[in-house]
SEFIZA-3560 file (N, C-alpha, C; in Angstrom, 3 decimals):
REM SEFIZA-3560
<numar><xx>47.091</xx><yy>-38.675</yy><zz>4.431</zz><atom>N</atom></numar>
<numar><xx>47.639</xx><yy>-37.358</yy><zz>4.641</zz><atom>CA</atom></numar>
<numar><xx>47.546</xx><yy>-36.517</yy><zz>3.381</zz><atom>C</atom></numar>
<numar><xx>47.404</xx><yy>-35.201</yy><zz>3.310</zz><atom>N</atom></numar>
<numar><xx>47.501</xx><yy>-34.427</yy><zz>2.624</zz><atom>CA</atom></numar>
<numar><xx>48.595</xx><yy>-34.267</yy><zz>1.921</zz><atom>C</atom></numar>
<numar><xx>50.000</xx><yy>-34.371</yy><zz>2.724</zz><atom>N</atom></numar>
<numar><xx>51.505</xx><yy>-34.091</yy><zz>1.911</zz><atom>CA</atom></numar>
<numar><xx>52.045</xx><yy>-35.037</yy><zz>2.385</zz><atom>C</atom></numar>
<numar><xx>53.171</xx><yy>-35.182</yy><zz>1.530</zz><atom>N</atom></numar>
<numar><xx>54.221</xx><yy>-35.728</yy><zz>1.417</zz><atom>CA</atom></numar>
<numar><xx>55.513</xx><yy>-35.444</yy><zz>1.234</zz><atom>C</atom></numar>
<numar><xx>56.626</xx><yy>-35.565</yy><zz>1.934</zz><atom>N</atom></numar>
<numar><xx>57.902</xx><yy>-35.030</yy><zz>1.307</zz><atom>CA</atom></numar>
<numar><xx>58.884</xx><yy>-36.326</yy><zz>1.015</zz><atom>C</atom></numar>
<numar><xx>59.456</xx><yy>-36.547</yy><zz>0.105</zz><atom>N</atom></numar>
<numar><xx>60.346</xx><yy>-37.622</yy><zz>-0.379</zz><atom>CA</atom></numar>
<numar><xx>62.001</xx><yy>-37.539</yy><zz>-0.843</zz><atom>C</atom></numar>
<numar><xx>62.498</xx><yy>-38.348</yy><zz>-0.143</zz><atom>N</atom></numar>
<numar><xx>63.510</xx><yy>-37.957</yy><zz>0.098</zz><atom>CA</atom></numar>
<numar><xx>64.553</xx><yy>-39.525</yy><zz>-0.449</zz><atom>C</atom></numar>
<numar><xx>65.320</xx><yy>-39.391</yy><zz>-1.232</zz><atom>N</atom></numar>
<numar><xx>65.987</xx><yy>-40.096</yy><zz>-1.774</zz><atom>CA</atom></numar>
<numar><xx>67.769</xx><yy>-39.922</yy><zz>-2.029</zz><atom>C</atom></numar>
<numar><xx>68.178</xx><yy>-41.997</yy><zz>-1.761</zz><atom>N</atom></numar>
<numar><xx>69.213</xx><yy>-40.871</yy><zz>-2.329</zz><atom>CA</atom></numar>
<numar><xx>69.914</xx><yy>-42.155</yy><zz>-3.365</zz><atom>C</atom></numar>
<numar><xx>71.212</xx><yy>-41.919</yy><zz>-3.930</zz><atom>N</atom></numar>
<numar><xx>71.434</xx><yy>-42.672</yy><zz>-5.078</zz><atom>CA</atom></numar>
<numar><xx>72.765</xx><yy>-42.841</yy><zz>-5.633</zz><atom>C</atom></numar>
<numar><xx>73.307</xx><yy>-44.036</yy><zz>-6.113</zz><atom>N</atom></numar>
<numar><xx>74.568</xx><yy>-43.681</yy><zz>-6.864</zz><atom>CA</atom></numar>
<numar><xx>74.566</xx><yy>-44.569</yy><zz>-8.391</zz><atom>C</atom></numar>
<numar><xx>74.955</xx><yy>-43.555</yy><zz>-9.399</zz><atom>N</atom></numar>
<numar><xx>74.384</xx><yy>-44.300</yy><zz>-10.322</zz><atom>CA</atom></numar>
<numar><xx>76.038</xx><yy>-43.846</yy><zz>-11.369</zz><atom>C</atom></numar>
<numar><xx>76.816</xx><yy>-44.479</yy><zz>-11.947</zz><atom>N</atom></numar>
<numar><xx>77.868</xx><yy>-43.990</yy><zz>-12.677</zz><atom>CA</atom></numar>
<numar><xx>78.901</xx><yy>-43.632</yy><zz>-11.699</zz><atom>C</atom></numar>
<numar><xx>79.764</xx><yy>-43.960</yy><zz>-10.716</zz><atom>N</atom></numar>
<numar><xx>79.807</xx><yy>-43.478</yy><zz>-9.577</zz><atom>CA</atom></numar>
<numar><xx>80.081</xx><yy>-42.060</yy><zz>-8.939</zz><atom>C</atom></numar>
<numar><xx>78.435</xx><yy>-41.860</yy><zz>-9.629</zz><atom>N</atom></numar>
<numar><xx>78.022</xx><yy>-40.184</yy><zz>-8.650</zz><atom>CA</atom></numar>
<numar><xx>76.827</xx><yy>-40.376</yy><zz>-7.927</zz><atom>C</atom></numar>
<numar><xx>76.903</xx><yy>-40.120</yy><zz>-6.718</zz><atom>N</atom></numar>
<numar><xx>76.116</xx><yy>-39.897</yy><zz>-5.641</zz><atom>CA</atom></numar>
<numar><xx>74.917</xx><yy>-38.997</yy><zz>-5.461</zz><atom>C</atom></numar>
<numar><xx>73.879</xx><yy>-39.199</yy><zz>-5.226</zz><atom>N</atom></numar>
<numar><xx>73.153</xx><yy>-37.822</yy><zz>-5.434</zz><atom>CA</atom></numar>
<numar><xx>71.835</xx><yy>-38.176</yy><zz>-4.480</zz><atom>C</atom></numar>
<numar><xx>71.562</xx><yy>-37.071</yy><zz>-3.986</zz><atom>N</atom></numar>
<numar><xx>70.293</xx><yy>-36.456</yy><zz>-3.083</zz><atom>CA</atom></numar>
<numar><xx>69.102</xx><yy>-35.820</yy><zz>-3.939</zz><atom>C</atom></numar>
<numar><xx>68.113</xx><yy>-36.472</yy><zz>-3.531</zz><atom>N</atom></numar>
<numar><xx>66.579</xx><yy>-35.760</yy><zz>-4.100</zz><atom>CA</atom></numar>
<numar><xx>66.151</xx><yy>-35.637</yy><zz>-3.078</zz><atom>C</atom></numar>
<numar><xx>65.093</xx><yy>-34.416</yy><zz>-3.271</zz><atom>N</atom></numar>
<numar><xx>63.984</xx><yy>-34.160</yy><zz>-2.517</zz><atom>CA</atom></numar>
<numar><xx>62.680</xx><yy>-33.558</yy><zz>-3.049</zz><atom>C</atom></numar>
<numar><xx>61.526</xx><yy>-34.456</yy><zz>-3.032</zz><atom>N</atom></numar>
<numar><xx>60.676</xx><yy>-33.963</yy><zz>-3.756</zz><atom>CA</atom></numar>
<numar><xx>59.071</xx><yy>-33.550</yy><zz>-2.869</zz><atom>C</atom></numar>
<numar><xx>58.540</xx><yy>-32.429</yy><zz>-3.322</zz><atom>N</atom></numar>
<numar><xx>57.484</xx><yy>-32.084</yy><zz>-2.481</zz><atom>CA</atom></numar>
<numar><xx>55.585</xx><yy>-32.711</yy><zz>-3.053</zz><atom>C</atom></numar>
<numar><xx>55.168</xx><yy>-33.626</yy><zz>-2.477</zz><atom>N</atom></numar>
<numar><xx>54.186</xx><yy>-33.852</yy><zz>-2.829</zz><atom>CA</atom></numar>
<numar><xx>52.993</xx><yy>-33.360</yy><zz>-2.138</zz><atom>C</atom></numar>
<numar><xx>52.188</xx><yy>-32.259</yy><zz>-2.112</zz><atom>N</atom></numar>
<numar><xx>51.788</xx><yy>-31.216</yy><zz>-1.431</zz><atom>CA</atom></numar>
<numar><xx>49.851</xx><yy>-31.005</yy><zz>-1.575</zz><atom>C</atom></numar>
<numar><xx>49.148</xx><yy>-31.498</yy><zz>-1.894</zz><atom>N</atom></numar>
<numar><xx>47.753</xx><yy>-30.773</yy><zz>-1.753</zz><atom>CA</atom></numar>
<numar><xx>47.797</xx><yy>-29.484</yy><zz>-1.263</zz><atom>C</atom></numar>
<numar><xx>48.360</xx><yy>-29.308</yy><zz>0.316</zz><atom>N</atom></numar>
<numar><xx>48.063</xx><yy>-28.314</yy><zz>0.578</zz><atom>CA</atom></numar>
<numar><xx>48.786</xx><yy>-26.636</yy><zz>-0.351</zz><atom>C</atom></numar>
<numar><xx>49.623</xx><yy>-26.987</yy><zz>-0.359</zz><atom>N</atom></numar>
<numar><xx>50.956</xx><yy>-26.360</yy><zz>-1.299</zz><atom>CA</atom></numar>
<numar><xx>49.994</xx><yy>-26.091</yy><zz>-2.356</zz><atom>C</atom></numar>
<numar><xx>49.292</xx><yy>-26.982</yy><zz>-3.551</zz><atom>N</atom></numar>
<numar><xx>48.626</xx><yy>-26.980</yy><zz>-4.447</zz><atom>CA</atom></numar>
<numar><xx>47.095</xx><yy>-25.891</yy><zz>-4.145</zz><atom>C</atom></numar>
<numar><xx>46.781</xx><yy>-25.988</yy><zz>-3.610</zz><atom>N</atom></numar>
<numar><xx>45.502</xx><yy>-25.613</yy><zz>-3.209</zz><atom>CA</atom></numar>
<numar><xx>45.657</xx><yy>-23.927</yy><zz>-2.511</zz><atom>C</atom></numar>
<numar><xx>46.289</xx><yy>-23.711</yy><zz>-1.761</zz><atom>N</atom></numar>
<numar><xx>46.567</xx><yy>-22.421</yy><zz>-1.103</zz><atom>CA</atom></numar>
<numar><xx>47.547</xx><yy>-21.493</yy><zz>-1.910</zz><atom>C</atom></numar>
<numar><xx>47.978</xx><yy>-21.873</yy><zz>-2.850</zz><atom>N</atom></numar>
<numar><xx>48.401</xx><yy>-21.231</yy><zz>-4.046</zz><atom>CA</atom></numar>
<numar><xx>48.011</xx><yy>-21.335</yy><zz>-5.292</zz><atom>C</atom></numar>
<numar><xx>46.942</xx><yy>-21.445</yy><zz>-5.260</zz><atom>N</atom></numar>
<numar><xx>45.988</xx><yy>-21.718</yy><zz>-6.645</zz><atom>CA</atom></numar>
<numar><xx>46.214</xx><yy>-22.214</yy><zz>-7.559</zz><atom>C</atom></numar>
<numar><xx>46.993</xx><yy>-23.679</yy><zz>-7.634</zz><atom>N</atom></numar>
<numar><xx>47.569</xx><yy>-24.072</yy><zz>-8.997</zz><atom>CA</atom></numar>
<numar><xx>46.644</xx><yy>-24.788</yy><zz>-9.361</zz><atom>C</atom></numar>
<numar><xx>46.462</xx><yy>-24.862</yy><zz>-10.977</zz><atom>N</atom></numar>
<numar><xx>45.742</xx><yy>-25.527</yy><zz>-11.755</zz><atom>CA</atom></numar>
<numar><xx>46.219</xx><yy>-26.900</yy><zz>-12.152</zz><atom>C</atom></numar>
<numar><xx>47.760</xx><yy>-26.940</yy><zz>-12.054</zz><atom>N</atom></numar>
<numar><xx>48.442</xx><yy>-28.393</yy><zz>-12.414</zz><atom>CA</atom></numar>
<numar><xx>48.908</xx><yy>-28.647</yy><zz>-11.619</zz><atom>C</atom></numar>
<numar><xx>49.404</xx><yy>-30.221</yy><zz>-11.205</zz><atom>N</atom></numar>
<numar><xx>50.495</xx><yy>-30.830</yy><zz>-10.597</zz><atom>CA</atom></numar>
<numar><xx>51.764</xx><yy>-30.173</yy><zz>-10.484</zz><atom>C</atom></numar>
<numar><xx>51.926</xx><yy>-30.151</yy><zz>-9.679</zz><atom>N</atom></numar>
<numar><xx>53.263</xx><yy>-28.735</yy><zz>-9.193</zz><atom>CA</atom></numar>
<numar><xx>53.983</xx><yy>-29.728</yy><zz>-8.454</zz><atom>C</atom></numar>
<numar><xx>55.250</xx><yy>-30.307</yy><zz>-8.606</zz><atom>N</atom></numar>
<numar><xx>56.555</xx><yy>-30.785</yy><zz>-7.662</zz><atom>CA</atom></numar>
<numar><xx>57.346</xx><yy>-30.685</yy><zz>-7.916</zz><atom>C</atom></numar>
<numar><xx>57.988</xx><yy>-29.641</yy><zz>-6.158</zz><atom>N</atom></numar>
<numar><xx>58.928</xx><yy>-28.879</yy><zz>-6.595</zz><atom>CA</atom></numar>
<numar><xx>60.370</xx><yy>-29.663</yy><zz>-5.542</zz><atom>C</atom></numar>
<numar><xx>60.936</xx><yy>-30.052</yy><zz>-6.321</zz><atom>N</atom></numar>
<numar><xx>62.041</xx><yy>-31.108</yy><zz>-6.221</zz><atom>CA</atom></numar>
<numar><xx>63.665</xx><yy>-30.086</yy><zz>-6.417</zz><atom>C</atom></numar>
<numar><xx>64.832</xx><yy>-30.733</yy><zz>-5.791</zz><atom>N</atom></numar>
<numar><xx>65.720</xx><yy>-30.385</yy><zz>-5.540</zz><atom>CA</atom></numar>
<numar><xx>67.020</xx><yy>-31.505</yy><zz>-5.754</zz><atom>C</atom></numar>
<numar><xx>67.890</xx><yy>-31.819</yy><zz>-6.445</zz><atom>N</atom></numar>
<numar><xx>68.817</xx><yy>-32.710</yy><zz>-6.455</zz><atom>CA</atom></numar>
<numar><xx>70.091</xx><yy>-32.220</yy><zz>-6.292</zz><atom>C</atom></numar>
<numar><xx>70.831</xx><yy>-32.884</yy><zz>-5.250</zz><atom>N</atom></numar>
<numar><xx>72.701</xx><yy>-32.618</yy><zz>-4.634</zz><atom>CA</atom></numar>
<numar><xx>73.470</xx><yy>-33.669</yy><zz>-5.155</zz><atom>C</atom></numar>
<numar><xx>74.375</xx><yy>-33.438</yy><zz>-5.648</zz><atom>N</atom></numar>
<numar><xx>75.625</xx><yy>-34.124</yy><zz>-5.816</zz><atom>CA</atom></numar>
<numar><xx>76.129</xx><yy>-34.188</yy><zz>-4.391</zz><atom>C</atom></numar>
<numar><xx>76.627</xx><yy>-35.976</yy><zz>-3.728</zz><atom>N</atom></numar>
<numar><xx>77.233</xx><yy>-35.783</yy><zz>-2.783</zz><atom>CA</atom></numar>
<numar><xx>78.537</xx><yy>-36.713</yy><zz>-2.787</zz><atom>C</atom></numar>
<numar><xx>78.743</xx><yy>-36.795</yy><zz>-4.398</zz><atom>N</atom></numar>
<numar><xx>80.001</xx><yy>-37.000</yy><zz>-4.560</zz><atom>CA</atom></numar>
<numar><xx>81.369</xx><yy>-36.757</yy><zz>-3.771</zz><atom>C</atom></numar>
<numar><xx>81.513</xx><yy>-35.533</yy><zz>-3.801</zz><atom>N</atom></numar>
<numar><xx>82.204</xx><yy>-34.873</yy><zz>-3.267</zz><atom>CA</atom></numar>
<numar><xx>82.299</xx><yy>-34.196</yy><zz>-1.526</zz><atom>C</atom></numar>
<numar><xx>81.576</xx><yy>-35.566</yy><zz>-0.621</zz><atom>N</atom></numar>
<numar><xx>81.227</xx><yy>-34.846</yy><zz>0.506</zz><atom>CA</atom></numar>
<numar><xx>80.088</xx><yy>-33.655</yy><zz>0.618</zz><atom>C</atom></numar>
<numar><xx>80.228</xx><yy>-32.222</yy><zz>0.627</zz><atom>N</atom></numar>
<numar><xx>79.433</xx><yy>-31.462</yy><zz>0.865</zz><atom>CA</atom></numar>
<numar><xx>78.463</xx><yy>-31.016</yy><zz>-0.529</zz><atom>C</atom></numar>
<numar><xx>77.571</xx><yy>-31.610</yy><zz>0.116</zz><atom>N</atom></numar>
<numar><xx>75.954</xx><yy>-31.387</yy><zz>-1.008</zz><atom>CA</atom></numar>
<numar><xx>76.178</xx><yy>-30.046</yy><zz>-1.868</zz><atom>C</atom></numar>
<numar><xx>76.094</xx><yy>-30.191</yy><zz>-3.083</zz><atom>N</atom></numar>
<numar><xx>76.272</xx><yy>-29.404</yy><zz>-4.289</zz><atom>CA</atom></numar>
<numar><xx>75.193</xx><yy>-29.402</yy><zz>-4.912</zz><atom>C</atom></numar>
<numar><xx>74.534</xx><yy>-28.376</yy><zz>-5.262</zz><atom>N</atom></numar>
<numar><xx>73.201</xx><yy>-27.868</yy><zz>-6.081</zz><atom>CA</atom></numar>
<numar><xx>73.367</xx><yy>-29.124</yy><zz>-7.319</zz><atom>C</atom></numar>
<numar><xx>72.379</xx><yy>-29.660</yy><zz>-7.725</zz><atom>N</atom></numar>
<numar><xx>72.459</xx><yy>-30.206</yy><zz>-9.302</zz><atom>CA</atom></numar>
<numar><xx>71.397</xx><yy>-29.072</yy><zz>-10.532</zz><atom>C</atom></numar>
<numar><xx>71.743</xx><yy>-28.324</yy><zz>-10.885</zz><atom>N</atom></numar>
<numar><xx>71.195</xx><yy>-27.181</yy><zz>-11.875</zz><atom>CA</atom></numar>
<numar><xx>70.700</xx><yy>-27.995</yy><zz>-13.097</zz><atom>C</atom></numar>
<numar><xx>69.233</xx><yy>-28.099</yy><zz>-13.296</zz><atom>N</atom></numar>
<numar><xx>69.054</xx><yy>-28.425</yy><zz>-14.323</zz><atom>CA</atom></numar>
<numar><xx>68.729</xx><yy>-27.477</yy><zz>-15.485</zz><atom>C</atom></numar>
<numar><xx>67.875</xx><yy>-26.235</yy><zz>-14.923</zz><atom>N</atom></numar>
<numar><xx>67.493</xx><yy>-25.133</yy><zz>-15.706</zz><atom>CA</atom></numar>
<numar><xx>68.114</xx><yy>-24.157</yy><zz>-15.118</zz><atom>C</atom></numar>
<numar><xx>67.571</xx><yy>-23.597</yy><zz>-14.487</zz><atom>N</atom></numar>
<numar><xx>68.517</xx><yy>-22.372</yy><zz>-13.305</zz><atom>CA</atom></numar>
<numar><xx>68.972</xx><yy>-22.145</yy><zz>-12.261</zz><atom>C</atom></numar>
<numar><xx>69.870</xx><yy>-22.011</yy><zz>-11.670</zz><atom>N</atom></numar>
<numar><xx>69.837</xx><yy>-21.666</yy><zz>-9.989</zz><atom>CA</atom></numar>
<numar><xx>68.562</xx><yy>-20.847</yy><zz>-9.368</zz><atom>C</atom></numar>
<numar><xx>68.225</xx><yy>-19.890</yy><zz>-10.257</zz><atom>N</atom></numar>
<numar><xx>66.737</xx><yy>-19.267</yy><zz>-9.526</zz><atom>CA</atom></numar>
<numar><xx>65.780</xx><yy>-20.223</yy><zz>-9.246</zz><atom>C</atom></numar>
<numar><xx>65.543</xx><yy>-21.396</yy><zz>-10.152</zz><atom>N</atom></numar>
<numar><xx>64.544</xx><yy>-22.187</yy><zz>-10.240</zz><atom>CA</atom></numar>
<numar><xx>65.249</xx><yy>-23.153</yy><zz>-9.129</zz><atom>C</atom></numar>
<numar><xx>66.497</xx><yy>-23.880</yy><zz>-9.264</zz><atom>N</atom></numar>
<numar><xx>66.554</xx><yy>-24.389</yy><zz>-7.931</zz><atom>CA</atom></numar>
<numar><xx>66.372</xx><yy>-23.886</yy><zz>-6.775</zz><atom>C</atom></numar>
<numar><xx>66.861</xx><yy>-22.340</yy><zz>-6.214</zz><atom>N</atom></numar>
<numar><xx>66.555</xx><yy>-21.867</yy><zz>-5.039</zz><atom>CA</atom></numar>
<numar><xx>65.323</xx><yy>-21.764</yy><zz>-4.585</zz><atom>C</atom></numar>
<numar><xx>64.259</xx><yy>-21.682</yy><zz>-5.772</zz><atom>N</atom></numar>
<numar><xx>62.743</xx><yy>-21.390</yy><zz>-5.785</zz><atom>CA</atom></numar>
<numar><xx>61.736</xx><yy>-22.741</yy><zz>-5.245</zz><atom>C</atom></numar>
<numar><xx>62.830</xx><yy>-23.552</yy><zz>-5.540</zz><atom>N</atom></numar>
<numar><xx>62.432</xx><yy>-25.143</yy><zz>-5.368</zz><atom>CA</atom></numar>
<numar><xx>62.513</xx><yy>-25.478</yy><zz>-3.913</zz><atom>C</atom></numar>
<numar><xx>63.585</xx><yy>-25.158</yy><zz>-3.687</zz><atom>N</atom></numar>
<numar><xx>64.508</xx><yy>-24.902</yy><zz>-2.237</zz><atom>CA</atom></numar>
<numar><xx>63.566</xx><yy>-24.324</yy><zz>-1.025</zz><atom>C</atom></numar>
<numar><xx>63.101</xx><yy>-23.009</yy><zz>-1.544</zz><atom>N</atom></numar>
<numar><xx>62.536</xx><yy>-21.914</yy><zz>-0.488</zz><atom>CA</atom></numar>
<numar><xx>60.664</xx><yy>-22.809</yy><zz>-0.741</zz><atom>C</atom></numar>
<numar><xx>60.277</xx><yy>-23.325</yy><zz>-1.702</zz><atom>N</atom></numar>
<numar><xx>59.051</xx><yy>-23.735</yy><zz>-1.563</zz><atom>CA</atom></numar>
<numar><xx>59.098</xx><yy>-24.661</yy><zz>-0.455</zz><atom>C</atom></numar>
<numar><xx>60.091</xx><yy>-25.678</yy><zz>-0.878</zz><atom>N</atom></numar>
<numar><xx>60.376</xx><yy>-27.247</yy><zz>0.269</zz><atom>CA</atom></numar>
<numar><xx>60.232</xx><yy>-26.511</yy><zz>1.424</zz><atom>C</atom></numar>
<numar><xx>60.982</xx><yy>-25.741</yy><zz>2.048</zz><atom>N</atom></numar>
<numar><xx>61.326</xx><yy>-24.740</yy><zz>3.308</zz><atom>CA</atom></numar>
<numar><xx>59.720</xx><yy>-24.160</yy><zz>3.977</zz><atom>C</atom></numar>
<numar><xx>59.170</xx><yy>-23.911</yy><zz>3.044</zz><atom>N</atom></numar>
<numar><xx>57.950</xx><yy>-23.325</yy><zz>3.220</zz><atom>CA</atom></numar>
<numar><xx>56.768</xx><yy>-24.165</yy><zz>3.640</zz><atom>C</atom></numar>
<numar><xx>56.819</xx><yy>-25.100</yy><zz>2.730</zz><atom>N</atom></numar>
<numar><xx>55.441</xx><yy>-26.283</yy><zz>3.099</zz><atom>CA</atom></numar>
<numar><xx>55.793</xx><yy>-27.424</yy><zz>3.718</zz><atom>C</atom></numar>
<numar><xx>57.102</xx><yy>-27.734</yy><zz>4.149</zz><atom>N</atom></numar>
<numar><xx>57.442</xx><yy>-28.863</yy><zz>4.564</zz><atom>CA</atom></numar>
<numar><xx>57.533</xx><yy>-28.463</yy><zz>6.128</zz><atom>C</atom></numar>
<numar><xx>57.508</xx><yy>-29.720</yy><zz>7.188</zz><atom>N</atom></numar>
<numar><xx>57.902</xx><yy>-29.382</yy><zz>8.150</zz><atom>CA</atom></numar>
<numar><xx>59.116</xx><yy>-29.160</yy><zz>8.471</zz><atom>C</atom></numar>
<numar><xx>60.022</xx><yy>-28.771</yy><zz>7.608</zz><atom>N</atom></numar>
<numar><xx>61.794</xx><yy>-28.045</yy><zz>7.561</zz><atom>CA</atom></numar>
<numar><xx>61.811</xx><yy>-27.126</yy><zz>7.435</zz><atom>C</atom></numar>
<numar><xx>62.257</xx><yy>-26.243</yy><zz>8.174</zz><atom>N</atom></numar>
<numar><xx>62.356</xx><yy>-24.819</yy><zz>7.987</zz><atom>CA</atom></numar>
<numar><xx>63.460</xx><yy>-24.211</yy><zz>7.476</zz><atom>C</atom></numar>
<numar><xx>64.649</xx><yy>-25.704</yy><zz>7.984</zz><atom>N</atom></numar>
<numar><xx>65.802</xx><yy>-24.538</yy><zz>7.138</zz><atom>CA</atom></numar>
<numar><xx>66.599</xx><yy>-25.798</yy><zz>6.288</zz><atom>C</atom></numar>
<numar><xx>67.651</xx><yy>-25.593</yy><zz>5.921</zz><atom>N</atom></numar>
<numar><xx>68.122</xx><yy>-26.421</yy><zz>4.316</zz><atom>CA</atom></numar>
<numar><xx>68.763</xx><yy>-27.471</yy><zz>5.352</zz><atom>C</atom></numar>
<numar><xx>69.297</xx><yy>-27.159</yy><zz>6.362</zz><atom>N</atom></numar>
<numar><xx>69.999</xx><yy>-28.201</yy><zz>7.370</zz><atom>CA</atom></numar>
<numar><xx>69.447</xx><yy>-28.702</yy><zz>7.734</zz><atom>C</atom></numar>
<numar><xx>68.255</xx><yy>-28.910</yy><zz>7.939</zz><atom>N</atom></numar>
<numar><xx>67.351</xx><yy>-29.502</yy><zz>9.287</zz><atom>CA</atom></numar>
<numar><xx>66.357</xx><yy>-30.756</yy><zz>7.726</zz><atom>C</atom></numar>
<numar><xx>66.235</xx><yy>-29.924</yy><zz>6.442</zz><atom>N</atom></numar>
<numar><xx>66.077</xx><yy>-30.788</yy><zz>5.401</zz><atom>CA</atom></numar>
<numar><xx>67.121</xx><yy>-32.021</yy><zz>4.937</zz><atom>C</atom></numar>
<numar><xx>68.223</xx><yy>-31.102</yy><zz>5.181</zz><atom>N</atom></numar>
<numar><xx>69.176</xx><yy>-32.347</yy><zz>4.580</zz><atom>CA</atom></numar>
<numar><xx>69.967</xx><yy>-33.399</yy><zz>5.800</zz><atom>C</atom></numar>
<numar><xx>69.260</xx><yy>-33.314</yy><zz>7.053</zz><atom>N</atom></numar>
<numar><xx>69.356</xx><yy>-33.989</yy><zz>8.129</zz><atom>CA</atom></numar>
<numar><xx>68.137</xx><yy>-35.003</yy><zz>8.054</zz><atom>C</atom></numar>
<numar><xx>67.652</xx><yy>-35.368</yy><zz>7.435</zz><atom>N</atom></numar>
<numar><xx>66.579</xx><yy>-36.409</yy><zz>7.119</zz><atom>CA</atom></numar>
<numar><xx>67.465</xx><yy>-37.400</yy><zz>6.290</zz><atom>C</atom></numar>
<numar><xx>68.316</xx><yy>-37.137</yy><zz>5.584</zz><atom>N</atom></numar>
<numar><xx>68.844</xx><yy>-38.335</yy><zz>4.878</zz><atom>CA</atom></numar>
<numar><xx>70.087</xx><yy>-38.774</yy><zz>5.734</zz><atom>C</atom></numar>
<numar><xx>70.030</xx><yy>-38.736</yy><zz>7.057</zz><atom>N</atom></numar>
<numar><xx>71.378</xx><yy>-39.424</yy><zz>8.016</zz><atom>CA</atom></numar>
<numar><xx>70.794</xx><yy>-41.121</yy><zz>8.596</zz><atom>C</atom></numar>
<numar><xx>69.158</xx><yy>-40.996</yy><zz>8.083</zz><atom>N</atom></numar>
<numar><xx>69.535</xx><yy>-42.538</yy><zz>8.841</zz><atom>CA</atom></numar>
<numar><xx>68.981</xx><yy>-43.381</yy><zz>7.378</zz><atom>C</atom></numar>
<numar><xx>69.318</xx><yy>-42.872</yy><zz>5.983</zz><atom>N</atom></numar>
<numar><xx>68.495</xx><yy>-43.599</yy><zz>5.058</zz><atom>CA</atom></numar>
<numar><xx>69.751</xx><yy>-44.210</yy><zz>4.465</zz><atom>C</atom></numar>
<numar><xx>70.914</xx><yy>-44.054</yy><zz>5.090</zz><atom>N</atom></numar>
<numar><xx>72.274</xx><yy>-45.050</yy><zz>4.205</zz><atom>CA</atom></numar>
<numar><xx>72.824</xx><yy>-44.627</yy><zz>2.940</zz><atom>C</atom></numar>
<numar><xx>73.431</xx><yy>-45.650</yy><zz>2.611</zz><atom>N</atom></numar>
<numar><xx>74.263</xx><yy>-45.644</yy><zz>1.128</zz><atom>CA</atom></numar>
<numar><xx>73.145</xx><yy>-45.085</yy><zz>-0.102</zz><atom>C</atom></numar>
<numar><xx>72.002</xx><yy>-45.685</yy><zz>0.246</zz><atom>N</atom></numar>
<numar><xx>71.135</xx><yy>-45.656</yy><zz>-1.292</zz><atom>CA</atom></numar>
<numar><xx>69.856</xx><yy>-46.161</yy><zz>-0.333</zz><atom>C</atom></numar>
<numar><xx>68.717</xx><yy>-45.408</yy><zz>-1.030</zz><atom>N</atom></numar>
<numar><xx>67.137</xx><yy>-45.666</yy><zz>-0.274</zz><atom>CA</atom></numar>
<numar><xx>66.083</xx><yy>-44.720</yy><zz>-0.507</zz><atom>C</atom></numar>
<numar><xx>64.828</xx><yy>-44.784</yy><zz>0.107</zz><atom>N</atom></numar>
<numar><xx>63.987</xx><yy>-43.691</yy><zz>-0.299</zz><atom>CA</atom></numar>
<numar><xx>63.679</xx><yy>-43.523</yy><zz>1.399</zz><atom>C</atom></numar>
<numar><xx>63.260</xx><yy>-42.380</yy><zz>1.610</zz><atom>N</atom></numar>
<numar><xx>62.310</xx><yy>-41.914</yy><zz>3.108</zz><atom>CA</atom></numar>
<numar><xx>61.221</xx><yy>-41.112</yy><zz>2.656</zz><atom>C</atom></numar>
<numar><xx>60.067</xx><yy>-41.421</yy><zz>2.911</zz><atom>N</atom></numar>
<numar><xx>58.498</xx><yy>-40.533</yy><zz>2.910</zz><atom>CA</atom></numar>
<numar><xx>58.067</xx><yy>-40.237</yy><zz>4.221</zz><atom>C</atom></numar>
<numar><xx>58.033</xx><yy>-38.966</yy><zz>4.407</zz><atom>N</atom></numar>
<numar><xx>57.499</xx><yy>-38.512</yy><zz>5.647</zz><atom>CA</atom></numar>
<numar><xx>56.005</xx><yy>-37.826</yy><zz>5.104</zz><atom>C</atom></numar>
<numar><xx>54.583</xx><yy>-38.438</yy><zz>5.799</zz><atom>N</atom></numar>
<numar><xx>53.763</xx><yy>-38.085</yy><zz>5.114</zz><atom>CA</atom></numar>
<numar><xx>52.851</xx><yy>-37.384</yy><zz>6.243</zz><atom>C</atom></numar>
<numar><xx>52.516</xx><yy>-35.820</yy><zz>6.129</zz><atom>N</atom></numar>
<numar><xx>51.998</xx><yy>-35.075</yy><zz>7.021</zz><atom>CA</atom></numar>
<numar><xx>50.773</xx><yy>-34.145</yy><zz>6.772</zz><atom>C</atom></numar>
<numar><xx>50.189</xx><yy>-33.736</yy><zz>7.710</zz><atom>N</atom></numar>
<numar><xx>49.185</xx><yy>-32.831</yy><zz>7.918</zz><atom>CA</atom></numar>
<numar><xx>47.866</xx><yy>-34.049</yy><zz>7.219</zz><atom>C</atom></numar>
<numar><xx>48.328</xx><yy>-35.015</yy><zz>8.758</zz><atom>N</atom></numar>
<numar><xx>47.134</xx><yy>-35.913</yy><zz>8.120</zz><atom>CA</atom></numar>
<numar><xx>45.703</xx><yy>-35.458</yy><zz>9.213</zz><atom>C</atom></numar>
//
């Protein structure tokens, strides 16, 4: 397949946390990038309801956010973060498409 979306989740120190990372050719290619581009997203779900993890900016997370939304087969942030209901306590899921 061309893409990949990866979806993880984790508890490490006991904090909980959600990744999602976009592994994309097509993404790469139809937007002319010259480098490896993955555009990834991490939640705190410590606290029950998924919380942004900000590493540089909120623009850059939302930007991360609206790319996933865009090239993935998820269209909206719910229907993304409904992929991690059957992966448990701790695990990885790869959904690999536009093969």
């Amino acid at each position: 397949g061309a893409d990949a979306i990866v979806f993880s989740r984790s508890t490490r120190a006991g904090k909980s946390t959600q990744s999602v990372g976009l592994l994309s050719y097509t993404f790469l290619r139809k937007t002319g990038q010259d480098d490896v581009i993955v555009p990834m997203i991490d939640l705190d779900i410590s606290k029950g309801r998924p919380q942004p993890i900000i590493y540089g900016s909120s623009e850059d997370w939302s930007t991360n956010l609206n790319i996933l939304l865009k090239w993935s087969p998820f269209s909206t942030e719910d229907e993304l973060l409904q992929q991690f209901n059957d992966i448990g306590a701790h695990g990885t899921k790869v959904i690999i498409y536009n093969l």
